[in-house]
N, C-alpha and C positions, 0 to 999 in steps of 0.2 A: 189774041188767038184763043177760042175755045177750043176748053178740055172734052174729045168725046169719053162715053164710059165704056169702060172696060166689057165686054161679054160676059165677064164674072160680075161685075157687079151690075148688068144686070139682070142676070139669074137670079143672084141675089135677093133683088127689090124682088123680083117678081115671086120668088120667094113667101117675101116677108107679105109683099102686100096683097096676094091672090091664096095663100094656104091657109087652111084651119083644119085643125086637128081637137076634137073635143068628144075621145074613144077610149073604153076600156080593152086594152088586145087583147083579142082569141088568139091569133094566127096569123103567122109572117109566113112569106113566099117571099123568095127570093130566085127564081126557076132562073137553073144554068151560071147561077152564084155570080151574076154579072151586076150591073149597075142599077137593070130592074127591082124595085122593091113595093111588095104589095101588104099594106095592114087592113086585118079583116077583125071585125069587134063590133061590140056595140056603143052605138052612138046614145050620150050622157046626156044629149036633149030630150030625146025624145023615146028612147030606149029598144029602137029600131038597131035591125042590123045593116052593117055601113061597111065600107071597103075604101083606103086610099090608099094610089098610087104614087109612087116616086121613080121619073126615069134619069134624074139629073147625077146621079151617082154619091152625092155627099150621104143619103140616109144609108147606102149601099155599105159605104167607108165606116158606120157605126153602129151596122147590126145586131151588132157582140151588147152594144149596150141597152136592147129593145128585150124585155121576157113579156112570155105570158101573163095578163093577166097585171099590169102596166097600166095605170091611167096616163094617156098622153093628152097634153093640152098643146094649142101652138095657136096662138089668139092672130088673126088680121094683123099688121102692122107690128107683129115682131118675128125677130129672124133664129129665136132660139124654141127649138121644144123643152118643154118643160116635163118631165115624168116624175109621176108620183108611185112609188113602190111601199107596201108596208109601213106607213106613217113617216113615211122619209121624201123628201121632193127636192130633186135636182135637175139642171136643165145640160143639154147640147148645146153647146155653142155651133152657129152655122161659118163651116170653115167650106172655104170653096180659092184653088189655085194657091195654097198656104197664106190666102186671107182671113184672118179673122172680121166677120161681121158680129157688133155689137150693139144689144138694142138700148136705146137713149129714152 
């Protein structure tokens, strides 16, 4: 008998394997404090200005932990952001339906 996967997990992949995040924040929108989450910044490639979206709710649930002015990395084929503040770098674990996903 095959396992199907769960809806969260794949969110999850799709996640990990369709997002990149490689943005210094200007400005989070969160419009009507819902699940919507929008980061507006410049992009560390090319030094263009860049905007992503998130409707899945998990960045929504971590807001508190995004400032201005925040280098966010979030590479292809991993399921954590990583942020760099003031010579300090720590990442978000991507939690989704009290799953921890973790990148290997």
């Amino acid at each position: 008998m095959s396992q199907n996967k769960s809806n969260g997990d794949e969110a999850a992949n799709d996640f990990k394997d369709h997002v990149k995040l490689n943005l210094v924040l200007k400005k989070i929108a969160n419009p009507g404090n819902d699940r919507g989450v929008y980061f507006y910044g410049t992009d560390l490639s090319d030094g263009e200005s860049t905007e992503f979206s998130d409707e899945g709710g998990w960045i929504a649930l971590n807001l508190d932990k995004f400032k201005i002015g925040d280098t966010l990395i979030k590479p292809i084929g991993k399921y954590n952001i990583f942020i760099k503040r003031k010579g300090k770098r720590f990442s978000i674990p991507f939690i989704l339906d009290g799953k921890c996903y973790i990148d290997k």
